[in-house]
PDB file with one MODEL, atoms N, CA, C and O in Angstrom:
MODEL        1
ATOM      1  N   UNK A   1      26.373  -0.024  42.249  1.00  0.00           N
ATOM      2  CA  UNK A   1      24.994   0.012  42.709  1.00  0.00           C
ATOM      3  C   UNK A   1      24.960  -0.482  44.159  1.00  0.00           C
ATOM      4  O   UNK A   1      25.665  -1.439  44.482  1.00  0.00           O
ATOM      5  N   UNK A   2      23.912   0.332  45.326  1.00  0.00           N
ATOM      6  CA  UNK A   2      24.198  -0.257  46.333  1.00  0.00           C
ATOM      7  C   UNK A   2      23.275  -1.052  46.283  1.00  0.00           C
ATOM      8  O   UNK A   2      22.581  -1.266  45.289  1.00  0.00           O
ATOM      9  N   UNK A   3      23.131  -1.800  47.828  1.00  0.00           N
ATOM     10  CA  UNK A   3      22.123  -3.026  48.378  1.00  0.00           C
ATOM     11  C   UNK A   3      20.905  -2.166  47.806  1.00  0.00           C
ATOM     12  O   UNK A   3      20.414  -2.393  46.700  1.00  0.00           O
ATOM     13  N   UNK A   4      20.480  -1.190  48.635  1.00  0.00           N
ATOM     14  CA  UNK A   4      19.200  -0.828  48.574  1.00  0.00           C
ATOM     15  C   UNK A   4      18.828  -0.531  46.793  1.00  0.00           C
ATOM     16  O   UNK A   4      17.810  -0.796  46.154  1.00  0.00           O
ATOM     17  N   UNK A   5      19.659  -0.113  46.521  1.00  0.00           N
ATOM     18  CA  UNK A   5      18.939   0.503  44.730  1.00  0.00           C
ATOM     19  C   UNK A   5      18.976  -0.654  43.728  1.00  0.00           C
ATOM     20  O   UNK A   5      18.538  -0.605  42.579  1.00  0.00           O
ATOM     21  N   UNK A   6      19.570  -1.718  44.330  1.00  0.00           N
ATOM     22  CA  UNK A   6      19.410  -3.221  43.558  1.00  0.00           C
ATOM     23  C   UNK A   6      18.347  -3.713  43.936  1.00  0.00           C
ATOM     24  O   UNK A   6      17.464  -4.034  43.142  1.00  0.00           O
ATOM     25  N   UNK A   7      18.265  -3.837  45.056  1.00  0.00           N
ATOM     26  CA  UNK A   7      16.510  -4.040  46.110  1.00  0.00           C
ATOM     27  C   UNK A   7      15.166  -3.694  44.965  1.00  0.00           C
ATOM     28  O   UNK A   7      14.414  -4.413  44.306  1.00  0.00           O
ATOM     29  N   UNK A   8      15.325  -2.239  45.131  1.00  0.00           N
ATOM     30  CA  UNK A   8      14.405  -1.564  44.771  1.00  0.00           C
ATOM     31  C   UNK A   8      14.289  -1.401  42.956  1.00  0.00           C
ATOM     32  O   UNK A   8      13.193  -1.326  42.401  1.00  0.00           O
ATOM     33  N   UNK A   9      15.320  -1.374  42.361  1.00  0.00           N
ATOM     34  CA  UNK A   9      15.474  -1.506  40.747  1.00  0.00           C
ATOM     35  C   UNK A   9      14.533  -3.105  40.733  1.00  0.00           C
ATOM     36  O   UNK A   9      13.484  -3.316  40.124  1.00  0.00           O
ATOM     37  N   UNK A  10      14.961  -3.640  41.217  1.00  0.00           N
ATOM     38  CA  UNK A  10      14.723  -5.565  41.220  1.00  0.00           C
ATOM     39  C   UNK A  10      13.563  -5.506  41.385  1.00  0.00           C
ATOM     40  O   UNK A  10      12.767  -6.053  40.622  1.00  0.00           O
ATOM     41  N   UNK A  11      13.258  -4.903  42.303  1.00  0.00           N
ATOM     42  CA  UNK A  11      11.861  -5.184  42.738  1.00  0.00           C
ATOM     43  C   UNK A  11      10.762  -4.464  41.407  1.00  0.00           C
ATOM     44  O   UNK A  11       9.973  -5.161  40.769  1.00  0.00           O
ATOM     45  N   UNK A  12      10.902  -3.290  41.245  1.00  0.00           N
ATOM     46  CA  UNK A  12      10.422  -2.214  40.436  1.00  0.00           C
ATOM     47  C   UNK A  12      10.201  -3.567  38.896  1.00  0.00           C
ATOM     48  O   UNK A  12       9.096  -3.951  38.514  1.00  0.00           O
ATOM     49  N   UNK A  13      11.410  -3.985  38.352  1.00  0.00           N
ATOM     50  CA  UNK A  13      11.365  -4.320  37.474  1.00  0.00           C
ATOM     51  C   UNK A  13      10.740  -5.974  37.398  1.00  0.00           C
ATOM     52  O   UNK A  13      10.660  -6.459  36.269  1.00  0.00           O
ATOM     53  N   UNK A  14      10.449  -6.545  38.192  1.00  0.00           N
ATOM     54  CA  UNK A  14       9.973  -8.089  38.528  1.00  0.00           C
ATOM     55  C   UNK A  14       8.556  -7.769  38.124  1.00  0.00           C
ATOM     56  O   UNK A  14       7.978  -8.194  37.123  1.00  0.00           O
ATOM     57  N   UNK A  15       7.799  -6.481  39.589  1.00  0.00           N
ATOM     58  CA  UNK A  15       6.287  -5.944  39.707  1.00  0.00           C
ATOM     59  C   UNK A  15       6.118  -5.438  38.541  1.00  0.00           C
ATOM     60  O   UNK A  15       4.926  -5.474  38.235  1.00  0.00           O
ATOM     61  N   UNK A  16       6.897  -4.895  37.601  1.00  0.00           N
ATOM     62  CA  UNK A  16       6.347  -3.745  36.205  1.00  0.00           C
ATOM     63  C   UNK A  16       6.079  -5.226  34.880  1.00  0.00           C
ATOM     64  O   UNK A  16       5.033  -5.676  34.412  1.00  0.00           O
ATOM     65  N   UNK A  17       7.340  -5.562  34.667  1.00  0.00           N
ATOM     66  CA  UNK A  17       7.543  -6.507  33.227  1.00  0.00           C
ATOM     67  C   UNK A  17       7.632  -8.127  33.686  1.00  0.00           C
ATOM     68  O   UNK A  17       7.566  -8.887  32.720  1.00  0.00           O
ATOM     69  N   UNK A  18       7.755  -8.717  34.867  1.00  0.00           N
ATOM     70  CA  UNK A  18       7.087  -9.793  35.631  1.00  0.00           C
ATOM     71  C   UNK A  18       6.003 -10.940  35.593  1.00  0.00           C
ATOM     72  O   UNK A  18       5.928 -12.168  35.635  1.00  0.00           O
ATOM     73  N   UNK A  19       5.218  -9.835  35.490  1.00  0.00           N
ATOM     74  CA  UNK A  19       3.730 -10.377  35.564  1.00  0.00           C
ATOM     75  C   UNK A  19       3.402 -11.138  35.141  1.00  0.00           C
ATOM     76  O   UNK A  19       3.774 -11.100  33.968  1.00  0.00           O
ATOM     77  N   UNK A  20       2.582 -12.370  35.423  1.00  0.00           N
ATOM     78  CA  UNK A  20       2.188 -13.261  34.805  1.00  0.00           C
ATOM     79  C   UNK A  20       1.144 -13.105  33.647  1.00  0.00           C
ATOM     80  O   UNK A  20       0.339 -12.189  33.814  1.00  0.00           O
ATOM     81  N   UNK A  21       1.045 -13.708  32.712  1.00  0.00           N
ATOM     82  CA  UNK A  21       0.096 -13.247  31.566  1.00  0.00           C
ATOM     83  C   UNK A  21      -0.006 -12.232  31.041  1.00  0.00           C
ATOM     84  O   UNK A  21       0.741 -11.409  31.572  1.00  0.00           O
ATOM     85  N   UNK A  22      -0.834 -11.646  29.851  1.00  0.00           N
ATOM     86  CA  UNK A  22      -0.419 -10.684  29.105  1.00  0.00           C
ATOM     87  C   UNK A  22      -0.050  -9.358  30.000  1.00  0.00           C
ATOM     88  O   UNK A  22      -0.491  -9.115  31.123  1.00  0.00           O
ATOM     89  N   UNK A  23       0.842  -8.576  29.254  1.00  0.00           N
ATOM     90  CA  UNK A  23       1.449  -7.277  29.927  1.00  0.00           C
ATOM     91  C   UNK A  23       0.503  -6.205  29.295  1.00  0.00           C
ATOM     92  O   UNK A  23       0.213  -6.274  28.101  1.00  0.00           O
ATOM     93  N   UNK A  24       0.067  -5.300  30.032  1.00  0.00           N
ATOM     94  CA  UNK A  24      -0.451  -4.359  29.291  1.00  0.00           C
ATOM     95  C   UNK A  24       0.510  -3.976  27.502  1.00  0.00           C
ATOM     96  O   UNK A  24       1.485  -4.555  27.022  1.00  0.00           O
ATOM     97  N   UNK A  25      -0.164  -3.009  27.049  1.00  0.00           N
ATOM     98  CA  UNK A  25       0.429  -2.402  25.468  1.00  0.00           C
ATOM     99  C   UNK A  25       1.451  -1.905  25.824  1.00  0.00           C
ATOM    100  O   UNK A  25       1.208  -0.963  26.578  1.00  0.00           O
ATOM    101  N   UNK A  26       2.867  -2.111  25.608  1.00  0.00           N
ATOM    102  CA  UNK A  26       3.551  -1.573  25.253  1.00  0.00           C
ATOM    103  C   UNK A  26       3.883   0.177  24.013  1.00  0.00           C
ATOM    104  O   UNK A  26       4.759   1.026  24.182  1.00  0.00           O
ATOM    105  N   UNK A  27       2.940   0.138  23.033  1.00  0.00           N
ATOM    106  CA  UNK A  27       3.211   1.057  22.157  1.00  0.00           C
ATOM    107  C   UNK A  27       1.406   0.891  22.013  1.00  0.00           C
ATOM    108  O   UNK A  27       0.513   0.066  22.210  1.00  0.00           O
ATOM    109  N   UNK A  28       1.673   2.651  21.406  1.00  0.00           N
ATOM    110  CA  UNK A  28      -0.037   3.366  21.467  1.00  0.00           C
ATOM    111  C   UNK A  28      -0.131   2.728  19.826  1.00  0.00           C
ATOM    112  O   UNK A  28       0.767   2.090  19.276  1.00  0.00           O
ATOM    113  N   UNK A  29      -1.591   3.122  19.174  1.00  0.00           N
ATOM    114  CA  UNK A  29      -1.702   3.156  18.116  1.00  0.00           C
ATOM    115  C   UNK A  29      -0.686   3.273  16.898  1.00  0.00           C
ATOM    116  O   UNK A  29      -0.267   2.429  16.105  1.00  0.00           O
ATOM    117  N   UNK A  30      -0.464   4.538  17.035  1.00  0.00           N
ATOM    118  CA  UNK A  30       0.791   5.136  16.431  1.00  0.00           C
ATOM    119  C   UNK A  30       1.929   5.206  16.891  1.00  0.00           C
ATOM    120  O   UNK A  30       2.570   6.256  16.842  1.00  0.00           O
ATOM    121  N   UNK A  31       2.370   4.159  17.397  1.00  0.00           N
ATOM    122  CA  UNK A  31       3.658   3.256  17.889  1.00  0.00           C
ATOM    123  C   UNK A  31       4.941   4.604  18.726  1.00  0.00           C
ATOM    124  O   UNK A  31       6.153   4.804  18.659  1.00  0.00           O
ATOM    125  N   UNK A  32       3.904   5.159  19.362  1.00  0.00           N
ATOM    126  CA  UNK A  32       4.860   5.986  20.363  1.00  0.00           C
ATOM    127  C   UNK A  32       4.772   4.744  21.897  1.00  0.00           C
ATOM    128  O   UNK A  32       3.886   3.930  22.154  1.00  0.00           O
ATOM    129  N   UNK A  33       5.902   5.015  22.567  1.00  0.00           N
ATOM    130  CA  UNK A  33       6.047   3.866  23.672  1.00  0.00           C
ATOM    131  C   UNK A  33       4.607   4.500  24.646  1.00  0.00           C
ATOM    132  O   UNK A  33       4.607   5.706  24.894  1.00  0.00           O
ATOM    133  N   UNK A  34       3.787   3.894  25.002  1.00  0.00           N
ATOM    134  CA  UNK A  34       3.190   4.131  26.171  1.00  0.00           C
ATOM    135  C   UNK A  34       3.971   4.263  27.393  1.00  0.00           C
ATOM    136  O   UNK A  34       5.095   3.761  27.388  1.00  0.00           O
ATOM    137  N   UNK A  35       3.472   4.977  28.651  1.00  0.00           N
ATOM    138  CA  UNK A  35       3.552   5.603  30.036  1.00  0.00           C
ATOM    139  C   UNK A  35       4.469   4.454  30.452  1.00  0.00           C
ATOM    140  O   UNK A  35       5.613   4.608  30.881  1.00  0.00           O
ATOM    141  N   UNK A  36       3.634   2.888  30.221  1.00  0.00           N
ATOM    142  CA  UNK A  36       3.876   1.430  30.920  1.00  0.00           C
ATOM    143  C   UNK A  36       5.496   1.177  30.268  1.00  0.00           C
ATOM    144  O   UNK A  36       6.405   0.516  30.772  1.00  0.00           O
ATOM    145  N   UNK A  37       5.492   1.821  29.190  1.00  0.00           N
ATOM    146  CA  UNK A  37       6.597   1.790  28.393  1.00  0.00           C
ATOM    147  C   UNK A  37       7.690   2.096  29.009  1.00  0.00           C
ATOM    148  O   UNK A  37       8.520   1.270  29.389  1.00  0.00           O
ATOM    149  N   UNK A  38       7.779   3.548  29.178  1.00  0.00           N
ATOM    150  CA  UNK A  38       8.439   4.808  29.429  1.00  0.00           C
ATOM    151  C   UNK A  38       9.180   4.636  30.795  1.00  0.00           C
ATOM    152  O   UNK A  38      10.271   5.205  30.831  1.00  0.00           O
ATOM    153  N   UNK A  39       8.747   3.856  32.112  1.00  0.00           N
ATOM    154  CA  UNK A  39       8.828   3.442  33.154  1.00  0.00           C
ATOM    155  C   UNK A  39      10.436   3.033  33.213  1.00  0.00           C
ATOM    156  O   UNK A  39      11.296   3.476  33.975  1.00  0.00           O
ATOM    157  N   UNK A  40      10.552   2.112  32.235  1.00  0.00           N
ATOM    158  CA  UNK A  40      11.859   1.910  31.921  1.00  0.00           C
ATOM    159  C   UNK A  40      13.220   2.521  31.870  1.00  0.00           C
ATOM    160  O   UNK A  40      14.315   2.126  32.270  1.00  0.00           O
ATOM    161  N   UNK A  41      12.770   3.754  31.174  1.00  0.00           N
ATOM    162  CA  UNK A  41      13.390   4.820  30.904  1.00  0.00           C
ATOM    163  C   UNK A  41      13.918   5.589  31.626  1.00  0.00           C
ATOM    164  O   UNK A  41      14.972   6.221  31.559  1.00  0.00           O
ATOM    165  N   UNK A  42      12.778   5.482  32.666  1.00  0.00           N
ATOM    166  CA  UNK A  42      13.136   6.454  34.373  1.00  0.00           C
ATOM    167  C   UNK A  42      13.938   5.698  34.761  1.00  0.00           C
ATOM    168  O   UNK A  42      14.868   6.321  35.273  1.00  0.00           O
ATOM    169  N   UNK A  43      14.157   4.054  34.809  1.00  0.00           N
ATOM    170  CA  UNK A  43      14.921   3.095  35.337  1.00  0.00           C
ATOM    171  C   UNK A  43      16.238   3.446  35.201  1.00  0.00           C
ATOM    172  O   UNK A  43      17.171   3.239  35.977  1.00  0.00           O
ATOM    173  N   UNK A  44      16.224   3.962  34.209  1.00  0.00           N
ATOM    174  CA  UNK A  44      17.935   3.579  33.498  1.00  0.00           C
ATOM    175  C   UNK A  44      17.941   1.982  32.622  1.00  0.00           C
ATOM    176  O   UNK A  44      18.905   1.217  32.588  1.00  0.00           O
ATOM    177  N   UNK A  45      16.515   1.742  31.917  1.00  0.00           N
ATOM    178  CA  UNK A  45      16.895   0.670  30.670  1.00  0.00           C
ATOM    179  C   UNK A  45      16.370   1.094  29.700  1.00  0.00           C
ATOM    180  O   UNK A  45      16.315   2.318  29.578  1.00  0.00           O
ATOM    181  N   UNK A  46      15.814   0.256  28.699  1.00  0.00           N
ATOM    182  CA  UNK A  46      15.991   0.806  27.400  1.00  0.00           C
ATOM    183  C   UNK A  46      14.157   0.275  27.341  1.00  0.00           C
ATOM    184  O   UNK A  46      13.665  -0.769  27.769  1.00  0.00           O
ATOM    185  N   UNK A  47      13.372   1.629  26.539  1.00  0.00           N
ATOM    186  CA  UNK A  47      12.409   1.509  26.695  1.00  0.00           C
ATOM    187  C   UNK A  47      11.756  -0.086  25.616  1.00  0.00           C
ATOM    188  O   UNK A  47      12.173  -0.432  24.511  1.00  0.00           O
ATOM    189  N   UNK A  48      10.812  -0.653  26.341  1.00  0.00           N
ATOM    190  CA  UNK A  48      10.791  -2.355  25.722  1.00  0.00           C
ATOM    191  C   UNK A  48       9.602  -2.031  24.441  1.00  0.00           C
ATOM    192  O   UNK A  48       8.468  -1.622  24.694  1.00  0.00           O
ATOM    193  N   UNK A  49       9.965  -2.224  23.451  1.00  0.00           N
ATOM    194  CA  UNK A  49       8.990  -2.280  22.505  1.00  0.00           C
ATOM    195  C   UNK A  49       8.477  -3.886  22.213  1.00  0.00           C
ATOM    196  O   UNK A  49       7.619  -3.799  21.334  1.00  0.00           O
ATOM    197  N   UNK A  50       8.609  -4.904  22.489  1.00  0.00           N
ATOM    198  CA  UNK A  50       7.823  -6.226  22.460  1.00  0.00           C
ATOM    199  C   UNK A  50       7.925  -6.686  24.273  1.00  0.00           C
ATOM    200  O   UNK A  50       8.604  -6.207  25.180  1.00  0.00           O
ATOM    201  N   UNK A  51       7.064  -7.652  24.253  1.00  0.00           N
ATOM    202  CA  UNK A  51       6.382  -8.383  24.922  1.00  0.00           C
ATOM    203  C   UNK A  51       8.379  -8.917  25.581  1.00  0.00           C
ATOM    204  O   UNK A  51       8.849  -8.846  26.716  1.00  0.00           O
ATOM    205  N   UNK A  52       8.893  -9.297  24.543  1.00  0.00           N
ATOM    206  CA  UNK A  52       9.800 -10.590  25.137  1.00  0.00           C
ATOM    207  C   UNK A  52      10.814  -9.358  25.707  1.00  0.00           C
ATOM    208  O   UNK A  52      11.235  -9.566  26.845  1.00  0.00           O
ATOM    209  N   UNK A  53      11.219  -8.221  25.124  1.00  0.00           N
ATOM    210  CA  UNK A  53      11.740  -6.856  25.994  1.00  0.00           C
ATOM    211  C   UNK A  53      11.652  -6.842  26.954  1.00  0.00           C
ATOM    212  O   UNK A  53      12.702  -6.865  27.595  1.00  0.00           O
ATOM    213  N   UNK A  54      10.666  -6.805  27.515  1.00  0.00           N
ATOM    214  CA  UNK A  54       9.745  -6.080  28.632  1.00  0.00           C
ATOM    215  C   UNK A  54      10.411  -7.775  29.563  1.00  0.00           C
ATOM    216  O   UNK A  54      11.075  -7.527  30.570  1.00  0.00           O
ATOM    217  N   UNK A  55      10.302  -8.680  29.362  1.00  0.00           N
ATOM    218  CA  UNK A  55      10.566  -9.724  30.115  1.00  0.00           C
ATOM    219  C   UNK A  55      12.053 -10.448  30.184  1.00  0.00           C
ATOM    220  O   UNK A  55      12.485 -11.455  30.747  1.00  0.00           O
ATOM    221  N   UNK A  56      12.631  -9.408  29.309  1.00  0.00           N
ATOM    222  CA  UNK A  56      14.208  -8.968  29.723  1.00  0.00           C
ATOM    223  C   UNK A  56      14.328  -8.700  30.862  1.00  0.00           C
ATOM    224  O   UNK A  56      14.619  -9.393  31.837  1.00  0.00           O
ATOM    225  N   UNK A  57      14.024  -7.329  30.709  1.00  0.00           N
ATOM    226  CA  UNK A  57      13.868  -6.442  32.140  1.00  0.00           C
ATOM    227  C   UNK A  57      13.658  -7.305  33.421  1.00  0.00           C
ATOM    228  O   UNK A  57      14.413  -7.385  34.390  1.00  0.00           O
ATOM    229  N   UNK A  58      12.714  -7.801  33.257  1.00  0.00           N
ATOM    230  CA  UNK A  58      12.347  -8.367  34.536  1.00  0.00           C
ATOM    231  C   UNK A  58      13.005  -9.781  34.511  1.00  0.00           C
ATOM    232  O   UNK A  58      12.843 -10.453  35.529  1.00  0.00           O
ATOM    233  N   UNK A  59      13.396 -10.078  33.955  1.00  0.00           N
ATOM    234  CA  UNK A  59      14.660 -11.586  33.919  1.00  0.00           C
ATOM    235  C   UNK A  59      15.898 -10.646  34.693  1.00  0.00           C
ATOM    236  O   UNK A  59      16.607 -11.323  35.439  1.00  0.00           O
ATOM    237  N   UNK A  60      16.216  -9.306  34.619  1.00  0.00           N
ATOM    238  CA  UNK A  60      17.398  -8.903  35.020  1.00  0.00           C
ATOM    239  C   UNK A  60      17.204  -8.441  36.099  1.00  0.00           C
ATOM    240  O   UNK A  60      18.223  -8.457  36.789  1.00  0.00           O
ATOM    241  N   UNK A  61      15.963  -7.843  36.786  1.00  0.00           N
ATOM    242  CA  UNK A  61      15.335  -7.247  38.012  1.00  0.00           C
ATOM    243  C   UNK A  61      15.776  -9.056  38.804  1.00  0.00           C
ATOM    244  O   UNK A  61      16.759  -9.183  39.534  1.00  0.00           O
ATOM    245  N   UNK A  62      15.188  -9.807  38.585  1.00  0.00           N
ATOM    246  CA  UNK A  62      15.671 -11.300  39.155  1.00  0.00           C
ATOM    247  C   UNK A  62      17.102 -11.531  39.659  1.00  0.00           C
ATOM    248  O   UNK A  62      17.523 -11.831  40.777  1.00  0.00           O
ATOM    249  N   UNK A  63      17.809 -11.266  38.322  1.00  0.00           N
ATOM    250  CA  UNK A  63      19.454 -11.428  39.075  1.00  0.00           C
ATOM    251  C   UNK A  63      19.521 -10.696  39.980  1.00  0.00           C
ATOM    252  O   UNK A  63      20.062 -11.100  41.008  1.00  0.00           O
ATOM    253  N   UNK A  64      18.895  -9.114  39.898  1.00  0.00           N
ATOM    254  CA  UNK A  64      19.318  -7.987  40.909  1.00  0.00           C
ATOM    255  C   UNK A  64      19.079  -8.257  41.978  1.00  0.00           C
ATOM    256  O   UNK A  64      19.895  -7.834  42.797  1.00  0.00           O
ATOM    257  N   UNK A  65      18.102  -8.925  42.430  1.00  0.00           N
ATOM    258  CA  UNK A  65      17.087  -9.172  43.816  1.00  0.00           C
ATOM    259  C   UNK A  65      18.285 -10.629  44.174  1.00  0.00           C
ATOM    260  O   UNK A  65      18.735 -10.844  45.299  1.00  0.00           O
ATOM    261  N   UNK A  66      18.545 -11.301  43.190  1.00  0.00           N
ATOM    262  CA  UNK A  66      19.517 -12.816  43.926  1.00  0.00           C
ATOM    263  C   UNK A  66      20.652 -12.080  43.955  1.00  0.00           C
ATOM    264  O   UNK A  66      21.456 -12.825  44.515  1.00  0.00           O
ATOM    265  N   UNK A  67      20.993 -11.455  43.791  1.00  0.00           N
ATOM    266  CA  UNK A  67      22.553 -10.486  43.869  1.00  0.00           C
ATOM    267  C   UNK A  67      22.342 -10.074  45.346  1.00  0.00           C
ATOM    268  O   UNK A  67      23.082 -10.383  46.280  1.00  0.00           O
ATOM    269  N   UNK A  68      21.038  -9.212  45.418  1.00  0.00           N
ATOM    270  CA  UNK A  68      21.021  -8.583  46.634  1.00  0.00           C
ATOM    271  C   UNK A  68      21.042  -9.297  47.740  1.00  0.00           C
ATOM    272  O   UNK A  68      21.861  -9.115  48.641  1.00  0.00           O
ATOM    273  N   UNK A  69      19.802 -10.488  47.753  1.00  0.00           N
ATOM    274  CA  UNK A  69      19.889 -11.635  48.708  1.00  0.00           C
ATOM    275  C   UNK A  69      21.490 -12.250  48.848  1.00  0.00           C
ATOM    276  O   UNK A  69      22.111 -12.116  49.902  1.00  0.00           O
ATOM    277  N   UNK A  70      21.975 -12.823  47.858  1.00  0.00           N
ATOM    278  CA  UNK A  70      23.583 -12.869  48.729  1.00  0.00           C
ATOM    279  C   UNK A  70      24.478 -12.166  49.128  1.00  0.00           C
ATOM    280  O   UNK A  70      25.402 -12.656  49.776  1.00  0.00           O
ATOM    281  N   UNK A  71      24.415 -10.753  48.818  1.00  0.00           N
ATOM    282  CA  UNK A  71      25.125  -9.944  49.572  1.00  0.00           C
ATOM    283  C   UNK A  71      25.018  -9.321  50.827  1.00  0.00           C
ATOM    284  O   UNK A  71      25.877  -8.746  51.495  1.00  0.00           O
ATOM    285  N   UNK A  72      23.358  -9.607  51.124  1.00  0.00           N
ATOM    286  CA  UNK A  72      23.178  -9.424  52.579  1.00  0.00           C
ATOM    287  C   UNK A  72      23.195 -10.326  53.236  1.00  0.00           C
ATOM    288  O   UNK A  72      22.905 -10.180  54.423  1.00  0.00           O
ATOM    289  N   UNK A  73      23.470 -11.348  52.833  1.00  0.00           N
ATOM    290  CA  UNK A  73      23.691 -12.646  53.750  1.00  0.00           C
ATOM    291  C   UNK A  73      24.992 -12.951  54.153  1.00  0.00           C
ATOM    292  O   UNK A  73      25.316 -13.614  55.138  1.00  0.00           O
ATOM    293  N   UNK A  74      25.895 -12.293  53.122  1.00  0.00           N
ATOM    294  CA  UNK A  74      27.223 -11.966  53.242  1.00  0.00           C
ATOM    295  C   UNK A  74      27.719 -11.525  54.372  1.00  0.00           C
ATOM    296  O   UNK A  74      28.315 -12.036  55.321  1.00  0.00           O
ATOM    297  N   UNK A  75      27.179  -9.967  53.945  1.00  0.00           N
ATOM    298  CA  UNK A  75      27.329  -9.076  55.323  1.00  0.00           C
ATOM    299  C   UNK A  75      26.750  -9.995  56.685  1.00  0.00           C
ATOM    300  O   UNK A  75      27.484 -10.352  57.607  1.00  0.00           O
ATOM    301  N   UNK A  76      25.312 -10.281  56.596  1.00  0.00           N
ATOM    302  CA  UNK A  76      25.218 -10.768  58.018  1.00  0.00           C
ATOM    303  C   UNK A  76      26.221 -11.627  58.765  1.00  0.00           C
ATOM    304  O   UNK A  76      26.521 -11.840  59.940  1.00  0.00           O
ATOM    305  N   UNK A  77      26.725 -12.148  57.191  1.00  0.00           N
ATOM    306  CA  UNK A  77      27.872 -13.924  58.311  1.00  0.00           C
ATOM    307  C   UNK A  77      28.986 -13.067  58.633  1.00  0.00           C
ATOM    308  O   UNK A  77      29.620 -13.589  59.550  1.00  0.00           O
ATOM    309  N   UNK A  78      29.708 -11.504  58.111  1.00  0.00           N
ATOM    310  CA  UNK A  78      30.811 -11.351  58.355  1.00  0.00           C
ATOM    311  C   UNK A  78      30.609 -10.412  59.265  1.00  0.00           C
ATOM    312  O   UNK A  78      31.669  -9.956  59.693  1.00  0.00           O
ATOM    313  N   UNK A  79      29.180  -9.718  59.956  1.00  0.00           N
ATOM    314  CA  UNK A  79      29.320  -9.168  60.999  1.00  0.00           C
ATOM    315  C   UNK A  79      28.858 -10.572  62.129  1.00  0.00           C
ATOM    316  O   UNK A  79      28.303  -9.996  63.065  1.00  0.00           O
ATOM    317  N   UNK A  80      28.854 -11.384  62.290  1.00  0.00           N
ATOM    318  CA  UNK A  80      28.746 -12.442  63.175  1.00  0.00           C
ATOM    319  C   UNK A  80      29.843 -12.896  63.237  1.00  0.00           C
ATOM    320  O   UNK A  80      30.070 -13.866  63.960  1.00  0.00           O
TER     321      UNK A  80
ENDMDL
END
């Protein structure tokens, strides 16, 4: 994965399953994943059917974004 698609996965997944306080519905009535669901899916993870799922995701969007932050800090010290 490069800098930028860790950036942007990280970010995607912090802003979507993140959020403070309740998350929108996960699953419709008749327990098909909702749109909010499905998002995931486009990601490349596994679509979240509970609350604590969904805050997987975004526990792992976290590492991605501190992954990214030290690897560009990396680069900056070894082009200096």
């Amino acid at each position: 994965m490069t800098l930028q698609e860790m950036r942007r996965k990280g970010s995607w997944a912090v802003r979507f399953y993140g959020r403070k306080g309740k998350l929108p519905p996960l699953r419709t009535a008749d327990g098909k994943p909702t749109r909010f669901a499905l998002t995931a899916a486009a990601w490349g993870e596994p679509v979240p059917g509970t609350a604590a799922a969904a805050r997987r995701i975004a526990a792992k969007g976290r590492r991605l974004l501190t992954v990214y932050a030290r690897q560009k800090e990396a680069r900056k010290a070894k082009q200096s």
